[in-house]
C-alpha positions as a printed NumPy array, in Angstrom:
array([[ 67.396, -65.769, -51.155],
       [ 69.63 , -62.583, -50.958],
       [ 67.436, -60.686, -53.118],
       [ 64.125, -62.214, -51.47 ],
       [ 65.776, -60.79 , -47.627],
       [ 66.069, -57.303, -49.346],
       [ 62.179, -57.209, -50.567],
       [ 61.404, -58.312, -47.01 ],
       [ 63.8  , -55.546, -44.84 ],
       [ 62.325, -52.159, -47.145],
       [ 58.956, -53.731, -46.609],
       [ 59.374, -53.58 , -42.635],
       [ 61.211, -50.274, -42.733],
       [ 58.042, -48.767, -45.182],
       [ 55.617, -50.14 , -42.39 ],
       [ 57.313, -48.552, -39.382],
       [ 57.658, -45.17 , -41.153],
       [ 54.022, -44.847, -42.551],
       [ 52.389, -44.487, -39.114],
       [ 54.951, -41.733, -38.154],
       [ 54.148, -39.527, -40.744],
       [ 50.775, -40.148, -40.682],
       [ 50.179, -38.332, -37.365],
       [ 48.56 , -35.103, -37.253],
       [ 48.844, -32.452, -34.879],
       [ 45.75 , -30.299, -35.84 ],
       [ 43.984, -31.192, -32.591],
       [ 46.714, -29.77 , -30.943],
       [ 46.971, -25.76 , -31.687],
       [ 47.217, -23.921, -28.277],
       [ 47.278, -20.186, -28.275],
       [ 51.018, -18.649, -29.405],
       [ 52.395, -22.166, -30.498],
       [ 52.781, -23.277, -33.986],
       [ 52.636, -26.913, -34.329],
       [ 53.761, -28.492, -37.617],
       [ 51.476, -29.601, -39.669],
       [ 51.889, -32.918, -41.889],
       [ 50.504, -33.985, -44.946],
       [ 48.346, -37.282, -44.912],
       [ 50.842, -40.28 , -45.193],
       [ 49.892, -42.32 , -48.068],
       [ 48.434, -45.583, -47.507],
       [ 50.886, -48.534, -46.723],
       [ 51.232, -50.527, -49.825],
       [ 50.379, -54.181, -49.487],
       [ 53.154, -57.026, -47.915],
       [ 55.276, -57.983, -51.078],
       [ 54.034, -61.881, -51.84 ],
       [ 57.048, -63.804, -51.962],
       [ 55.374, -66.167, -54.797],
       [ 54.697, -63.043, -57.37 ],
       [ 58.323, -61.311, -56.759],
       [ 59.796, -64.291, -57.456],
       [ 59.99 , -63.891, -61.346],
       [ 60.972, -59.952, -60.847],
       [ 64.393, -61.094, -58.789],
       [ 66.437, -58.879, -61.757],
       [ 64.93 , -55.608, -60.273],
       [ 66.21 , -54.012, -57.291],
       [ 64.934, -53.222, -53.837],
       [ 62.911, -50.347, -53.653],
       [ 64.039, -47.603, -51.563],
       [ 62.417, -46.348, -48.089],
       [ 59.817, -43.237, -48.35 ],
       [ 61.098, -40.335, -46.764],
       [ 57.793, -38.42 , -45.178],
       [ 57.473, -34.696, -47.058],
       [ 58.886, -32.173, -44.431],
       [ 55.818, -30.115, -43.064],
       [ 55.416, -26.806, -43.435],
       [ 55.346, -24.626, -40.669],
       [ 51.651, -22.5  , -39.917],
       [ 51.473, -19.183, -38.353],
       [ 50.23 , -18.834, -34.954],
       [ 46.182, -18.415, -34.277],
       [ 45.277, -14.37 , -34.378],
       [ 41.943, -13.001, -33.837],
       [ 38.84 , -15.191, -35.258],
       [ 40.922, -17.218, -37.721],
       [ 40.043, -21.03 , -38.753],
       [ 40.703, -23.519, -36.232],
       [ 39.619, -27.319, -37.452],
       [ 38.225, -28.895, -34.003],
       [ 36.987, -32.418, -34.587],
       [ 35.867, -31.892, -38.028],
       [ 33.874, -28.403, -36.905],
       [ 35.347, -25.312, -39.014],
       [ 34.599, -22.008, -37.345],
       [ 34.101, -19.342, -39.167],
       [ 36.844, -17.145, -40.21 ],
       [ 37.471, -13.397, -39.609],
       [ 40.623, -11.121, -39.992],
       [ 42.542, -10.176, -36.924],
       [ 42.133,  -6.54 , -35.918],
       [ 44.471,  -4.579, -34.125],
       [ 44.031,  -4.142, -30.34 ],
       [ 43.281,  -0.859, -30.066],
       [ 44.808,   1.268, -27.322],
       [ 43.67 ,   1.312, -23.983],
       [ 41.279,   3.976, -22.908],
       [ 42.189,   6.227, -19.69 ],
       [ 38.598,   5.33 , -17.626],
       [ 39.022,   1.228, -18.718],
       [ 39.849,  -0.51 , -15.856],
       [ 42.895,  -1.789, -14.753],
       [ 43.808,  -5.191, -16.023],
       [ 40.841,  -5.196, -18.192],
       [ 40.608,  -4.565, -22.169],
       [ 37.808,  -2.713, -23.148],
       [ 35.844,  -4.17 , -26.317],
       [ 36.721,  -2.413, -29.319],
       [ 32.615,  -0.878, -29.559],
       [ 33.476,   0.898, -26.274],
       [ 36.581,   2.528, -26.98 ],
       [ 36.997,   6.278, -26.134],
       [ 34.069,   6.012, -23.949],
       [ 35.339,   8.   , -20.654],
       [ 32.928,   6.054, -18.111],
       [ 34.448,   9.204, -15.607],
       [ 33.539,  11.97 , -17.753],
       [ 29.847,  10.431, -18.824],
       [ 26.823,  12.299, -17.856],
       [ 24.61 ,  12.354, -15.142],
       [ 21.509,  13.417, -16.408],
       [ 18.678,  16.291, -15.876],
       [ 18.189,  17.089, -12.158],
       [ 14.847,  15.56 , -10.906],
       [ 13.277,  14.707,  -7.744],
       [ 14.883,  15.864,  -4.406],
       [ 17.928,  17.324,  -6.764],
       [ 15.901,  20.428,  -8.043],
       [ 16.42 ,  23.369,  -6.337],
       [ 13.819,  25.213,  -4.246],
       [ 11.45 ,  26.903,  -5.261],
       [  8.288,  28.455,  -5.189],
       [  7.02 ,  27.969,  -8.859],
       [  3.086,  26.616,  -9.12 ],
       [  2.247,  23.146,  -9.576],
       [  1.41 ,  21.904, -13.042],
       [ -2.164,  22.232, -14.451],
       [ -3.692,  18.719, -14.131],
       [ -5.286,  17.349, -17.299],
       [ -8.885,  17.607, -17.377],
       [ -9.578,  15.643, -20.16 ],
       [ -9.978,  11.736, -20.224],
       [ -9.198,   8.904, -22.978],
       [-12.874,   7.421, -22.318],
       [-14.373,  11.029, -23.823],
       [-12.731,  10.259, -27.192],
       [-14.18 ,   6.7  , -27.014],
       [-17.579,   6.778, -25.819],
       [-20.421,   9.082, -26.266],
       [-20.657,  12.251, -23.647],
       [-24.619,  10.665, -22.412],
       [-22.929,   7.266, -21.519],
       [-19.871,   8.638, -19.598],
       [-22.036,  11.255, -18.031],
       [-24.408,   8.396, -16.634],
       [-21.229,   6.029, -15.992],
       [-19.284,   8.693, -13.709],
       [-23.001,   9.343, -11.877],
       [-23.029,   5.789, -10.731],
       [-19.347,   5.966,  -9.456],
       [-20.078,   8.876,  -7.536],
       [-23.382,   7.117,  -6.149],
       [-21.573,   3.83 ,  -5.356],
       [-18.061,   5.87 ,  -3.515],
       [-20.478,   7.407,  -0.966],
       [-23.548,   9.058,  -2.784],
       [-25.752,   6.771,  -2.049],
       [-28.438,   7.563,   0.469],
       [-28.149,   5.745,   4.027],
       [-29.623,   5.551,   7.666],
       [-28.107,   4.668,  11.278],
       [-29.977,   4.591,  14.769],
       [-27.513,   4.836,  17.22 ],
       [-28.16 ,   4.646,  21.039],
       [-24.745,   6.281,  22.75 ],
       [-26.708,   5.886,  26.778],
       [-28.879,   3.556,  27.625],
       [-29.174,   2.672,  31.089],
       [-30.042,   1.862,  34.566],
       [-29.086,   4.434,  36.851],
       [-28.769,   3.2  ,  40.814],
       [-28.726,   5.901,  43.219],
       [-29.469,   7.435,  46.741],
       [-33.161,   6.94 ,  47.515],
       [-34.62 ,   6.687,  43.927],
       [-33.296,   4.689,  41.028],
       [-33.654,   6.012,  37.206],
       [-32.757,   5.29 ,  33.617],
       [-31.637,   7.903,  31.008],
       [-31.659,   7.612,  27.122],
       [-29.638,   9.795,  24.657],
       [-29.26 ,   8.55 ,  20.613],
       [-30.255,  10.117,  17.218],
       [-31.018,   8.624,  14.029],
       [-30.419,   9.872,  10.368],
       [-31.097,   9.187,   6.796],
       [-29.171,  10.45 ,   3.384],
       [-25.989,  10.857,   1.846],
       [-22.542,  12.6  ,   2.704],
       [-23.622,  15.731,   2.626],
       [-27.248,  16.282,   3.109],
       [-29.127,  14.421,   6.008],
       [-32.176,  14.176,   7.93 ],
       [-31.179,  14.337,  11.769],
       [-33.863,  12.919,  14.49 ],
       [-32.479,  13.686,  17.998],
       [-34.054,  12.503,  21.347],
       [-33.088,  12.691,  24.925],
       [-34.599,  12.228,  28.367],
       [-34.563,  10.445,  31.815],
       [-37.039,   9.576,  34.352],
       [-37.613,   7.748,  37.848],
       [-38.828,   4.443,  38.454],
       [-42.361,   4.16 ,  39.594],
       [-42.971,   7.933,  39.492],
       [-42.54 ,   8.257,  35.302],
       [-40.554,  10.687,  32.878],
       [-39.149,  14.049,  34.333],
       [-37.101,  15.262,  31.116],
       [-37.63 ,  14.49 ,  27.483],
       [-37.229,  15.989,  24.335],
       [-37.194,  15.541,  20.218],
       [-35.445,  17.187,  17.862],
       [-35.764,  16.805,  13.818],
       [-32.837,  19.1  ,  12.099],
       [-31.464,  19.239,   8.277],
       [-27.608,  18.289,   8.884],
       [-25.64 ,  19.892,   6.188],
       [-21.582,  18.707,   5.464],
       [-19.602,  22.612,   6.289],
       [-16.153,  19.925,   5.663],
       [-14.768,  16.58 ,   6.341],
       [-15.658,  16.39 ,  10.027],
       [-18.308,  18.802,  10.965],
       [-21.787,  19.116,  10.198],
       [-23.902,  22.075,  10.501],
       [-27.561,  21.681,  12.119],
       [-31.009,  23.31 ,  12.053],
       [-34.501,  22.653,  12.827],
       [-36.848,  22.228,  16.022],
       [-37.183,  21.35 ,  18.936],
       [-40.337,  19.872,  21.198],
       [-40.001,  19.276,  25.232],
       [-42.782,  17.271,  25.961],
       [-41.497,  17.463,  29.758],
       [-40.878,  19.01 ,  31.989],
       [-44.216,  21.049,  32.113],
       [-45.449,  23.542,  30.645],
       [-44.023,  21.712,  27.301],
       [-41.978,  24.572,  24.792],
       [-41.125,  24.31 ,  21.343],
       [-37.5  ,  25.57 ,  20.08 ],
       [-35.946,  26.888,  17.026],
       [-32.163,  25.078,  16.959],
       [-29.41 ,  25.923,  15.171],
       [-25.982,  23.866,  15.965],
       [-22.804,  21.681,  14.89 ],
       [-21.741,  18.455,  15.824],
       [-18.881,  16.588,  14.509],
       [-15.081,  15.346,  15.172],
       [-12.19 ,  17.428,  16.819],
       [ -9.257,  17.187,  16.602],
       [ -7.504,  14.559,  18.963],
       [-10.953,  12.47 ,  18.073],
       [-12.96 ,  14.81 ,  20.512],
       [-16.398,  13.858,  19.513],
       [-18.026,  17.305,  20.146],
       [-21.553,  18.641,  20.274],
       [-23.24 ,  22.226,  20.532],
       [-26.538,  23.6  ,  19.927],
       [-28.363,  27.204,  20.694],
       [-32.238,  26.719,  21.361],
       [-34.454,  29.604,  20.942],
       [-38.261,  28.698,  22.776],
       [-41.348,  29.769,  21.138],
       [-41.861,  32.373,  24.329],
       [-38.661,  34.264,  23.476],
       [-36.163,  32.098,  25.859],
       [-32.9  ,  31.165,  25.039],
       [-31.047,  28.428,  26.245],
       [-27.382,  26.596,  24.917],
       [-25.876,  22.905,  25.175],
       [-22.17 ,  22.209,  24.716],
       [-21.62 ,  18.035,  24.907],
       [-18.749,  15.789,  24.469],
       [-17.059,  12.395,  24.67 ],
       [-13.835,  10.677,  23.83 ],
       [-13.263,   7.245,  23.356],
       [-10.366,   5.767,  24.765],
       [ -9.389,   2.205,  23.402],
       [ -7.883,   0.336,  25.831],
       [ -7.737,  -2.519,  24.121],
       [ -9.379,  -3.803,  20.56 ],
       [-12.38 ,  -4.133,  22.936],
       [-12.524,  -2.74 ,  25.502],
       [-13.281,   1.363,  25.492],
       [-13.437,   3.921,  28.452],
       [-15.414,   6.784,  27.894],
       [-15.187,  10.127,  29.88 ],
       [-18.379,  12.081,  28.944],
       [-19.484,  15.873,  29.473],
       [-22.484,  17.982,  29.433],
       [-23.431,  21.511,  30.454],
       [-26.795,  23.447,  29.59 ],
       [-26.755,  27.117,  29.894],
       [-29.512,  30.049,  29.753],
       [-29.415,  33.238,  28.855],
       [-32.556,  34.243,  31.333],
       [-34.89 ,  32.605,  34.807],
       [-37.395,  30.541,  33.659],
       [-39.433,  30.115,  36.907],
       [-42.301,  27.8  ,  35.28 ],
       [-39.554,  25.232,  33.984],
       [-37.645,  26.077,  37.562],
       [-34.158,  26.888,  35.327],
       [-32.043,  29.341,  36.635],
       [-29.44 ,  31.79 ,  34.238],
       [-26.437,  31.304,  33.481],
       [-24.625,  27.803,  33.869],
       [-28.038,  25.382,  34.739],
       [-26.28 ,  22.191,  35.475],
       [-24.025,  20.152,  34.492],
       [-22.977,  16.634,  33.952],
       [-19.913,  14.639,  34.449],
       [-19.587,  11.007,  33.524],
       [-17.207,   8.001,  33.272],
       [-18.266,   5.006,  31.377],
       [-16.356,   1.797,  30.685],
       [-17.533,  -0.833,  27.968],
       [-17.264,  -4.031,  26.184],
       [-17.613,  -4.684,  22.079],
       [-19.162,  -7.354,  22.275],
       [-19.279,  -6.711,  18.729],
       [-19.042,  -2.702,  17.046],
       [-22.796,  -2.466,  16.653],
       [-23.387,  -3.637,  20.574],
       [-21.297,  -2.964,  23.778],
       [-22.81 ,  -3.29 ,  26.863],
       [-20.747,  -0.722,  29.619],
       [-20.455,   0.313,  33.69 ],
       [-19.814,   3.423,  35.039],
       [-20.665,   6.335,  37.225],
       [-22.077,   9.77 ,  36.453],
       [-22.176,  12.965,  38.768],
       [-25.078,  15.61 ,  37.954],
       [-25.139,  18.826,  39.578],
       [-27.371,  22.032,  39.499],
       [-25.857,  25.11 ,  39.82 ],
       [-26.565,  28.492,  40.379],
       [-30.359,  29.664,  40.733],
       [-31.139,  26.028,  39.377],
       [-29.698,  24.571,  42.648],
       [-31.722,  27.034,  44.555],
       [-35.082,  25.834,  42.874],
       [-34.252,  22.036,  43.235],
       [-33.994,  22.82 ,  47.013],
       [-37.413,  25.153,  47.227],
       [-38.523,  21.722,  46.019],
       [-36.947,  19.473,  48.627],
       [-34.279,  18.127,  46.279],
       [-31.152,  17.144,  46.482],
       [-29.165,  19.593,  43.92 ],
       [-26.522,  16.947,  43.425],
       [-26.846,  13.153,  42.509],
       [-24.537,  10.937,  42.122],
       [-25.494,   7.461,  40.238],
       [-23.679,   4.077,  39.013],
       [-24.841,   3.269,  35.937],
       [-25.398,  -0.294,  33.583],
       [-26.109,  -0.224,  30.101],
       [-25.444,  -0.381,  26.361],
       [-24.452,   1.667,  23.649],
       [-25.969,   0.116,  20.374],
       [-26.103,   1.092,  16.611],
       [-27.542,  -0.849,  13.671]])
């Protein structure tokens, strides 16, 4: 029994001390601490059977493992091994920090590929943009050469850039456009009055057809005229104008050889001059203009201005020299759409000079003043 106690007590005390030396610590490396590592603890051996150590009471008790002291391992430096879960990184030797650089940044280590790299003393670059100096030096010679020239025969991109320029504004167009037409109410005899032109063709060449006139109800057309003219583009907003000219009233009718501009000032002045030579030597001039101020995205008032000069007395055509007459007029109107507005307004004619004495030799009044109601179209 005394023997059979002893087999039983080292069988207890190998039990208890396999699980402590089994532990491992591996799991448990933390930056600038060495934990001790142990060796595997061999397997506990079986429970001693009381019925098979009974013939083997002559042999002692077997003595208590002691667990193999571990051997210490060095502290983590670098990219060395660490064993996480059965996951082994790959190992790489520790370099040496190296020292830190004057422009790093406080409290910061610079990697080891940017060392000696002053960010302080770095370059800036060329000067470019708003950082050259002035100067005076020419501009650069565009290229006149194009990547489709290399690609394509000359005929096709010849016949290709054609059609561009045709599509961007070389193409040939028309317009009618009717600036007056209207009703004019005034003291003792009511009128109308028409003023438009029409052209056809491109940007820069055009065929100009001109016509103005007015007349009094019931007693027929007093003034009218037609003019055809070649309009030729002198620059972005001007066009320069020649042809004829044909009065068909007042009698005796006179034809006129024109030359004149018309076109856009500046302050968008639309602005209007022509010099009229007659077929019996007289010479008369026409300065005209308008300005069209929007109001709103509709609504447009339109101060107007005309004034007809000669250089001579034409008794037949009772015109007197100098400054004829002239024509001041205020017109307010309504887009109804850009193409038609209908508009109200008032217009002051006077003739002046010798003029003024031939409208009274006549029993006219040399002065009339009218409200007028009509539309300015365009299609």
């Amino acid at each position: 029994m005394t023997h059979l106690a002893s087999l039983l007590s080292a069988s207890a005390l190998i039990a208890l001390a396999s699980p402590a030396a089994a532990q491992d610590h591996s799991m448990h490396d933390l930056p600038g601490m060495a934990m001790p590592s142990a060796k595997p603890a061999a397997k506990p051996k079986p429970k001693p059977n009381p019925a098979t150590l009974a013939p083997r009471r002559s042999q002692p008790a077997a003595k208590p493992a002691s667990p193999t002291p571990a051997k210490p391992v060095p502290a983590p430096s670098g990219h060395e091994r660490h064993d996480m879960g059965g996951m082994a990184m790959p190992t790489k030797p520790a370099q040496s920090a190296p020292a830190q650089d004057n422009g790093a940044m406080p409290g910061m280590d610079m990697p080891a590929d940017h060392a000696g790299h002053n960010m302080a003393a770095m370059p800036s670059g060329d000067q470019a943009g708003t950082d050259l100096p002035a100067g005076s030096a020419p501009a650069p010679t565009p290229p006149m050469d194009h990547y489709a020239d290399r690609q394509f025969p000359k005929a096709d991109i010849a016949h290709a850039r054609d059609m561009m320029m045709r599509e961007s504004g070389g193409q040939t167009m028309a317009t009618v456009m009717f600036n007056l037409a209207e009703y004019q109410a005034r003291r003792g005899r009511d009128g109308y009055r028409w003023d438009g032109e029409a052209w056809l063709g491109g940007d820069i060449n055009r065929l100009t057809i001109k016509s103005e006139g007015e007349g009094v109800l019931r007693q027929g057309v007093e003034a009218a005229e037609v003019q055809a003219l070649y309009s030729r583009a002198i620059g972005p907003y001007f066009n320069l104008q020649a042809g004829v000219r044909h009065d068909f009233r007042p009698s005796p009718s006179r034809t006129y050889a024109v030359i004149g501009f018309e076109g856009l000032a500046p302050y968008w002045f639309e602005v209007e001059g022509a010099a009229f030579l007659s077929d019996k030597g007289d010479v008369f001039g026409r300065l005209e203009g308008y300005y069209d101020q929007r109001i709103t995205q509709r609504v447009v008032l339109q101060p107007r201005i005309e004034l007809n000069l000669s250089a001579q007395d034409v008794p037949e055509n009772r015109i007197g020299a100098g400054l004829s007459s002239a024509e001041l007029g205020l017109r307010l109107r309504y887009e109804v759409t850009r193409q038609f507005a209908p508009y109200v307004g008032i217009s002051h004619e006077a003739k002046i000079g010798q003029t003024a004495r031939y409208a009274r030799a006549n029993g006219d009044d040399p002065t009339t003043t009218s409200f007028v109601a009509g539309m300015r179209i365009w299609f």
